[in-house]
C-alpha positions in Angstrom: 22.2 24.5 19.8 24.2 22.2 21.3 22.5 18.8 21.2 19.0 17.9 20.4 16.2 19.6 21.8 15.4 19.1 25.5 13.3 21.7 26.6 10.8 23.9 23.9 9.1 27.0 25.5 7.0 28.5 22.4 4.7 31.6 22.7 4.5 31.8 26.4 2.9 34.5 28.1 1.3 35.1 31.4 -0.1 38.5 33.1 -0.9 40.1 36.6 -3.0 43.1 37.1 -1.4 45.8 35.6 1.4 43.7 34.5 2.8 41.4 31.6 5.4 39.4 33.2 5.9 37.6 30.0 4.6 38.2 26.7 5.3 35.4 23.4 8.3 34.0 25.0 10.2 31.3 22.6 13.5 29.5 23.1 14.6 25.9 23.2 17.4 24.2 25.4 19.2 21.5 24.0 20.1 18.0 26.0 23.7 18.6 27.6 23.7 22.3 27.2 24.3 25.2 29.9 21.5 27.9 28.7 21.4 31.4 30.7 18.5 33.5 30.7 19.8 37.5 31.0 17.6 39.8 31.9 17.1 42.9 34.1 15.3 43.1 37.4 11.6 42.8 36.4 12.1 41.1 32.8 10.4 38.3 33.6 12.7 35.5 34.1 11.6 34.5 37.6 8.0 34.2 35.9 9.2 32.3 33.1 11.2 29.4 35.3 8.6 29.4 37.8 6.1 28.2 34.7 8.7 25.8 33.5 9.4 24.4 37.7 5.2 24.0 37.8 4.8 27.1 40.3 2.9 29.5 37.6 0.6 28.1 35.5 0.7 30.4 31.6 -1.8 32.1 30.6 -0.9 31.1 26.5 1.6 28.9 24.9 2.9 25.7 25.4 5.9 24.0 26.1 7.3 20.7 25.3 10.0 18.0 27.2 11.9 15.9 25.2 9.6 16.4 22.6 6.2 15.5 24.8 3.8 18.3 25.8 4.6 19.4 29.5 2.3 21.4 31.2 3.3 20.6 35.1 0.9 21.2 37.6 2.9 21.3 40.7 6.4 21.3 41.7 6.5 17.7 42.3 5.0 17.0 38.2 8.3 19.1 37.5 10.3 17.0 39.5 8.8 13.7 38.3 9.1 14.7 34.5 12.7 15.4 35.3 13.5 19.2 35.9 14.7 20.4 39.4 15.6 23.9 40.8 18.0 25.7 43.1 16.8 28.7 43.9 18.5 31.4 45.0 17.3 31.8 48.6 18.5 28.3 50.6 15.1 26.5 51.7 17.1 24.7 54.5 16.9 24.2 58.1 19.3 24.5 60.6 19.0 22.6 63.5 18.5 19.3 61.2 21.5 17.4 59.7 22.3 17.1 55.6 20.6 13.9 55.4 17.1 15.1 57.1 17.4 18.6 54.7 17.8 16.2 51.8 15.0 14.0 52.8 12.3 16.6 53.3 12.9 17.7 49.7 12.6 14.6 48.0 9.1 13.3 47.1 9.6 9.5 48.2 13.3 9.5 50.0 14.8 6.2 51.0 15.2 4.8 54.3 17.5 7.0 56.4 21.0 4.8 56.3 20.6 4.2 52.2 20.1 7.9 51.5 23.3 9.2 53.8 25.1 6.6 51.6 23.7 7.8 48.5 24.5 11.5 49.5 28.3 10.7 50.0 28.3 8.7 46.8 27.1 11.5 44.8 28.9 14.1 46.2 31.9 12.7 46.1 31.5 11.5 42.6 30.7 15.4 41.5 33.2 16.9 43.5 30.9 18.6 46.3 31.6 16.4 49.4 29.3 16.5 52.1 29.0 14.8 55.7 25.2 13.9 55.6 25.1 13.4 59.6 26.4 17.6 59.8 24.4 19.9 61.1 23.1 22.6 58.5 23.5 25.2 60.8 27.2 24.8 61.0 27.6 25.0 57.4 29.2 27.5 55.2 26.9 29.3 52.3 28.9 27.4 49.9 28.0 23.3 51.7 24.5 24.6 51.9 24.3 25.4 48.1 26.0 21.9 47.8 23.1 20.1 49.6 20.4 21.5 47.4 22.1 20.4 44.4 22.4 17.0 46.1 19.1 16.7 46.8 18.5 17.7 43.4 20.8 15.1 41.9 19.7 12.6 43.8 16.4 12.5 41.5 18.6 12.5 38.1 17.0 15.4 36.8 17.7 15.9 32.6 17.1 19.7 33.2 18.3 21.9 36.3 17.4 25.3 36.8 20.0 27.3 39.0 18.9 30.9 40.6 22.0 33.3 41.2 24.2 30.5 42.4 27.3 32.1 42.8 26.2 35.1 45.1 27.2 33.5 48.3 30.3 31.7 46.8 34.3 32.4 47.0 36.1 32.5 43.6 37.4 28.6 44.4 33.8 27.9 45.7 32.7 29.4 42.2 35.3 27.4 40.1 34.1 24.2 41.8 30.9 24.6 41.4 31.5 25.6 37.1 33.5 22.1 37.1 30.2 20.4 38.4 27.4 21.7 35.9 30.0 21.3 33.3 30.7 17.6 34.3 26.8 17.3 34.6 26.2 18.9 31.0 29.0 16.3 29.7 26.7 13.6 31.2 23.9 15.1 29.3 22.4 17.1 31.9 20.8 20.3 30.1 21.1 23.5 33.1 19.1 26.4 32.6 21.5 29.1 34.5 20.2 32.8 36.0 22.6 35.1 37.0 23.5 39.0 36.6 27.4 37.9 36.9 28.2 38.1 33.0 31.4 37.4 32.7 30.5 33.9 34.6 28.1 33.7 32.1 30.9 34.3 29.2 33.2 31.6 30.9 30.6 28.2 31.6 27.1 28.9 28.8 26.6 27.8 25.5 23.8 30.0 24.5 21.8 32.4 25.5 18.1 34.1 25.4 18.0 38.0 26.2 14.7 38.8 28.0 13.6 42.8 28.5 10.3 43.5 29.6 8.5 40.2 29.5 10.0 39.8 25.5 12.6 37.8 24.1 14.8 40.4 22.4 18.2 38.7 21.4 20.2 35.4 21.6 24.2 35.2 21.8 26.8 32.9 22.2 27.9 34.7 25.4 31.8 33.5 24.8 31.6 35.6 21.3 30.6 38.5 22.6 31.8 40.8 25.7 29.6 41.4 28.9 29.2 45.0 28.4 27.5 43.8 25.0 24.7 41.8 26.8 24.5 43.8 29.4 23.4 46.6 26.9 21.1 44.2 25.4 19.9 43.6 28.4 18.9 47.1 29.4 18.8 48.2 25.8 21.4 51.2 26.1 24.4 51.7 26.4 26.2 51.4 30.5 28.7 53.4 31.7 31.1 52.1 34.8 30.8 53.9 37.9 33.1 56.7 38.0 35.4 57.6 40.9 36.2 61.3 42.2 39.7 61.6 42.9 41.0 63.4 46.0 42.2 63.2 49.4 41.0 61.6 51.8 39.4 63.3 54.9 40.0 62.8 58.7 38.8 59.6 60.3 35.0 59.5 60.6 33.9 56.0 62.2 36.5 53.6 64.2 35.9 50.4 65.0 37.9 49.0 67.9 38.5 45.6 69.7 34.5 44.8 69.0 33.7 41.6 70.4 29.7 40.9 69.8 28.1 37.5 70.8 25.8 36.4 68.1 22.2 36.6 69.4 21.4 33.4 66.5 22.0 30.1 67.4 23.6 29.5 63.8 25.2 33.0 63.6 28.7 33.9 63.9 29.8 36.1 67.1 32.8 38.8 66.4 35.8 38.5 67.4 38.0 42.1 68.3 37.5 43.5 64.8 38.7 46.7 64.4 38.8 49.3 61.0 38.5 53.1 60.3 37.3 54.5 57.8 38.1 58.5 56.4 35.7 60.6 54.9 35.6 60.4 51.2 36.5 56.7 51.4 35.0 53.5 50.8 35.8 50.3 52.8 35.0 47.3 51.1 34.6 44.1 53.2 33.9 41.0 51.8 33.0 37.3 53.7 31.2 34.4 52.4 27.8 34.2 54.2 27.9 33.6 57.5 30.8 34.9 58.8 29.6 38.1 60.7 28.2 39.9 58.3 24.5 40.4 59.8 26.5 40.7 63.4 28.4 43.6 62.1 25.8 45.4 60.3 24.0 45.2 63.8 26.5 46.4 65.7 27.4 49.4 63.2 23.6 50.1 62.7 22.9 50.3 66.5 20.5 46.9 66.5 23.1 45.7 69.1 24.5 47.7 71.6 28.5 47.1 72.5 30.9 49.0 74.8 30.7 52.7 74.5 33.9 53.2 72.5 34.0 50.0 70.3 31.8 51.9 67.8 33.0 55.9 67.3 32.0 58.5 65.3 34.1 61.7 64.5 35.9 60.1 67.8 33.4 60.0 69.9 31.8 56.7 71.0 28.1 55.5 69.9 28.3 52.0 71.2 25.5 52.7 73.6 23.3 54.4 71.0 20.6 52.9 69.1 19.7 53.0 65.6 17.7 56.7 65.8 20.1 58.2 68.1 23.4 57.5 65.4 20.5 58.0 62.2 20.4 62.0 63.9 24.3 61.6 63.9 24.8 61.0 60.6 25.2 57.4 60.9 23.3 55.3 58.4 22.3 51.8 57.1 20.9 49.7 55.4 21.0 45.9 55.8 21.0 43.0 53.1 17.5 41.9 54.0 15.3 44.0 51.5 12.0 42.8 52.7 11.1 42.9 56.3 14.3 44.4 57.5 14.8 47.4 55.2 11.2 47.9 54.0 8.4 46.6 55.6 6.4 44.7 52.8 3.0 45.7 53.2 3.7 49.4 54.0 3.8 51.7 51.0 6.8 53.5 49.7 6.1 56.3 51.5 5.2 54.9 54.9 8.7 53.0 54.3 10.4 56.5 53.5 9.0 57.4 57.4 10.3 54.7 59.3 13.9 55.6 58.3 13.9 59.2 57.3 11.7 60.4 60.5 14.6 61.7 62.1 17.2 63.5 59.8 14.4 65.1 57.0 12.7 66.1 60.0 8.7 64.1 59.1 7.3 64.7 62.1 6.1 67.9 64.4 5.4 67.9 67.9 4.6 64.3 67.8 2.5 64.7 64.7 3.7 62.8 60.9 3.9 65.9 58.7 2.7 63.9 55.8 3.5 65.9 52.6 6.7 65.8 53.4 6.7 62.2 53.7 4.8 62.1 50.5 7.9 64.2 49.1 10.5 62.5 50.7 9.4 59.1 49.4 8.3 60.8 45.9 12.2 62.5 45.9 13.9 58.8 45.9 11.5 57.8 43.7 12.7 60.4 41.3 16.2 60.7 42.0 17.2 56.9 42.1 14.7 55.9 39.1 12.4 53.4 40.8 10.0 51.8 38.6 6.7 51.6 40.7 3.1 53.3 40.0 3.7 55.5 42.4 4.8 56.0 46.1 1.4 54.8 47.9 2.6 50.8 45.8 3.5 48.5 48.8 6.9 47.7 49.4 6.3 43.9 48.4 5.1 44.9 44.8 8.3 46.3 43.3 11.3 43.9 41.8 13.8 43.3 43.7 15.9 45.8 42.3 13.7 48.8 42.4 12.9 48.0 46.2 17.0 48.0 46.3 17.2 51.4 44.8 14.9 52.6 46.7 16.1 51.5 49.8 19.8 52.9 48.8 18.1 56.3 47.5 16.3 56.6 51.1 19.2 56.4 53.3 21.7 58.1 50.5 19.1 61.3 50.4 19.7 61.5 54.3 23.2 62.8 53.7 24.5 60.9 55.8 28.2 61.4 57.3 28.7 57.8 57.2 26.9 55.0 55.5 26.8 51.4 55.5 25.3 49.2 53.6 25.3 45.2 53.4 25.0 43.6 50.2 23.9 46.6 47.5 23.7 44.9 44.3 22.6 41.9 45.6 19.9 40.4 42.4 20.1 43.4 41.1 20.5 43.8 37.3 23.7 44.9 35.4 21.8 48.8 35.3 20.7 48.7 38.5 23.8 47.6 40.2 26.0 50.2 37.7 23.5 53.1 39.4 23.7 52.3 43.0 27.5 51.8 43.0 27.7 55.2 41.8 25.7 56.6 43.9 27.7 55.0 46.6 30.9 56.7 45.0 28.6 60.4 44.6 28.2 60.1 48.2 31.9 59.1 49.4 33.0 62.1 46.4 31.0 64.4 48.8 32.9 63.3 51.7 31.0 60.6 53.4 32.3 57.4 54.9 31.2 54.6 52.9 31.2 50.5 54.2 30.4 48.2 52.1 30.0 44.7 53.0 29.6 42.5 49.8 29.9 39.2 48.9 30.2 40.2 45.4 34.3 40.5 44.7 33.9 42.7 41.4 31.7 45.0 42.9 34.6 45.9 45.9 37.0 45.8 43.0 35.4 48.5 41.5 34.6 50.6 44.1 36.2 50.1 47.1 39.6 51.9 47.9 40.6 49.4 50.5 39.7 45.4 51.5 39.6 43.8 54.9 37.9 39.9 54.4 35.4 38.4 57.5 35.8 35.3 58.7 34.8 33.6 61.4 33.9 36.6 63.0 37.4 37.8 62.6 38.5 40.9 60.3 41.7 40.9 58.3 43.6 44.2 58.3 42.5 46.4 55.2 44.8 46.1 52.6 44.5 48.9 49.2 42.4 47.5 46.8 45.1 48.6 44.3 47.6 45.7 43.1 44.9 42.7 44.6 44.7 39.9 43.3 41.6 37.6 42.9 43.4 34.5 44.1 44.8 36.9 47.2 41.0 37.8 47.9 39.9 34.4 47.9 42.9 33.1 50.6 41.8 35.8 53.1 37.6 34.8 52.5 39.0 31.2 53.3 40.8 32.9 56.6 44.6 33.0 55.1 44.7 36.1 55.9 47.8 36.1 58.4 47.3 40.4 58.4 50.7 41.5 57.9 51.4 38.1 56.3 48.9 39.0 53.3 49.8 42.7 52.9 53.3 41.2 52.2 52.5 39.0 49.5 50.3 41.5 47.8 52.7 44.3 47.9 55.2 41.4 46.4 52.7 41.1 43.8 51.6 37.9 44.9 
């Protein structure tokens, strides 16, 4: 352990009906250390950090702070004792400016003119510069993440907790971000780090604690060991990478041309004449930072928003006018990066969630009647096939991990056989085996000649599956390059919008 010991967690353990989320949990963090918790979806870390932020209350065990019993209460006894978290979905809002975000998170913020000072001061000074008088809505995923770290630093916390913070970042957003918490660990700042990104993990963490199934079942020095090794002690067998099928390519199956789509969010980003095509059998990976057009494109492929007729085609002829059920009985399918209350409704059950999208192509209705066992065997089939841990398909939507509800949301739309299929942000959250299984049954389903699109954030997920790139920003789509021969310092130019087309297949093919 590196230092002496900041935080003590000894025989924790809490339970829900039906479940234990964490069961004896022991590990210590030292003062200046980076610690990461590993775990699969469902092993209990988000239990075990909420007890430690003062948002669960345990059921046993007890922890200790600097060598004083801590028990917090609430968020704000966390916060006063010295811990602070960034979790991983932004709790920011838009139409207010840095300084009024930071503000409302703090628990007694200084006047308004002291605390826009303090935020340059301390931004500046750890290398995330923000404007406090900027608007959050015209922000970039990666300034967002920097103004809850702010906020967090403004109260000199002696542990920070970070939730997945590198799923919305660029590899240079990434490397800044790594020289922060390891200048902060220097200063003696002990971070507590989640994150299914295991090679990160390798490069910035001192130690860490293996959880799998609520249990603490292994500790490592992530540098000395390789990811596949904790990611099989994560899972507890052995992973295999997604295989792809080799072949040719079929004809073209969707075209995208000159689509121009106004935003309908205030914040959001409108397209700008993007165009791609993508052959059957192939798999188009497009990546973006948040909030370049992602959610706008998934729209306008899905059918949300309508466009000119032949901005959207399919097989060549043009869907722009359809809606989502009229391309779904195409062979046109989706599913969007928002699991709960886009994808799945959250307090349906599985199989009233296997309806609303399979109604159409598995044929669950009859004369205007739902032909419910075989909506009951429709759900029960992606249960099966894509292993989702649940208690059965009648469990709400809301009750699974995220991962499972991932799976299951893949496994609907996959078991459609669709002719095309897009999807927006698989893996997102998901664990090292859940992520492995839905990539390859993204690749099963391109190896049977779909068209696959996916739109990721996550650069070593298109890496390994995607046979060609095209980066979103702005709105604006580079050309799509082969994935073959790119490099990670090319990827992140054309996510920053150096993507001059022609200019960057150039340099790659120069083996730039």
């Amino acid at each position: 352990m590196k230092g002496e010991v900041l935080l003590g967690v000894e025989g924790i353990g809490k339970s829900y009906p039906g479940v234990r989320a964490n069961d004896d949990v022991s590990f210590a963090v030292g003062t200046g250390e980076v610690h990461a918790l590993l775990g699969e979806n469902g092993a209990g870390k988000s239990t075990l950090v909420k007890m430690i932020y003062g948002l669960v209350k345990p059921d046993e065990g007890r922890m200790s702070l600097r060598g004083a019993p801590y028990a917090p209460a609430e968020p704000r006894a966390a916060r006063a004792a010295g811990v602070a978290m960034v979790f991983q979905h932004f709790s920011l809002f838009d139409a207010l400016d840095v300084a009024d975000n930071v503000a409302l998170g703090m628990d007694a913020p200084p006047p308004m003119r002291e605390l826009a000072t303090r935020i340059r001061e301390v931004s500046d000074g750890y290398g995330l510069p923000l404007d406090p008088g900027r608007l959050v809505g015209d922000l970039s995923a990666g300034e967002r993440q920097r103004v809850e770290i702010v906020r967090c630093l403004l109260q000199h916390p002696k542990l920070l907790i970070m939730d997945e913070p590198t799923s919305v970042l660029t590899p240079q957003e990434v490397a800044i971000l790594f020289a922060t918490l390891r200048q902060l660990a220097a200063e003696g700042t002990s971070i507590l780090y989640i994150s299914h990104k295991l090679e990160e993990i390798r490069a910035l963490c001192d130690a860490a604690t293996i959880l799998r199934r609520g249990k603490v079942v292994g500790t490592c020095v992530p540098r000395e060991v390789s990811a596949r090794e904790m990611a099989e002690l994560m899972v507890g067998a052995a992973l295999k990478p997604p295989a792809r099928a080799a072949g040719e390519k079929g004809p073209v199956a969707l075209t995208v041309e000159g689509l121009s789509v106004p935003s309908p969010s205030a914040f959001g980003t409108s397209l700008k004449s993007v165009g791609f095509e993508v052959r059957q059998g192939e798999v188009l990976g497009i990546g973006g930072v948040a909030g370049n057009g992602q959610d706008e494109l998934m729209a306008a492929l899905s059918g949300e928003i309508r466009t000119a007729e032949g901005a959207v085609r399919l097989h060549g002829r043009g869907i722009g006018h359809l809606g989502p059920n009229e391309r779904r009985k195409d062979g046109l399918c989706t599913a969007p990066e928002e699991r709960l209350g886009h994808a799945a409704a959250p307090d349906m059950s599985l199989t009233e969630n296997a309806l609303l999208s399979g109604a159409v192509r598995k044929r669950l209705t009859r004369r205007g009647f739902i032909d419910w066992p075989a909506t009951r065997a429709f759900a029960g089939e992606v249960v099966k096939t894509y292993d989702v841990r649940t208690p059965g398909i009648a469990t709400a939507a809301r009750a699974l991990s995220g991962g499972n509800l991932q799976k299951f949301v893949l496994g609907r739309e996959i078991l459609q056989q669709p002719e095309v299929i897009v999807v927006n942000q698989p893996t997102w959250g998901v664990d090292a085996a859940a992520a492995a299984f839905i990539r390859q049954a993204l690749l099963d389903r391109a190896a049977k000649g779909a068209a696959v699109v996916v739109i990721s954030q996550d650069i070593d997920e298109i890496m390994e599956i995607a046979d060609r790139f095209a980066a979103l920003n702005e709105g604006r789509l580079s050309a799509p390059v082969p994935v073959a021969g790119l490099t990670l310092e090319r990827i992140g130019l054309m996510l920053g919008g150096a993507h001059g087309m022609h200019v960057a297949e150039g340099a790659i093919h120069a083996g730039a």
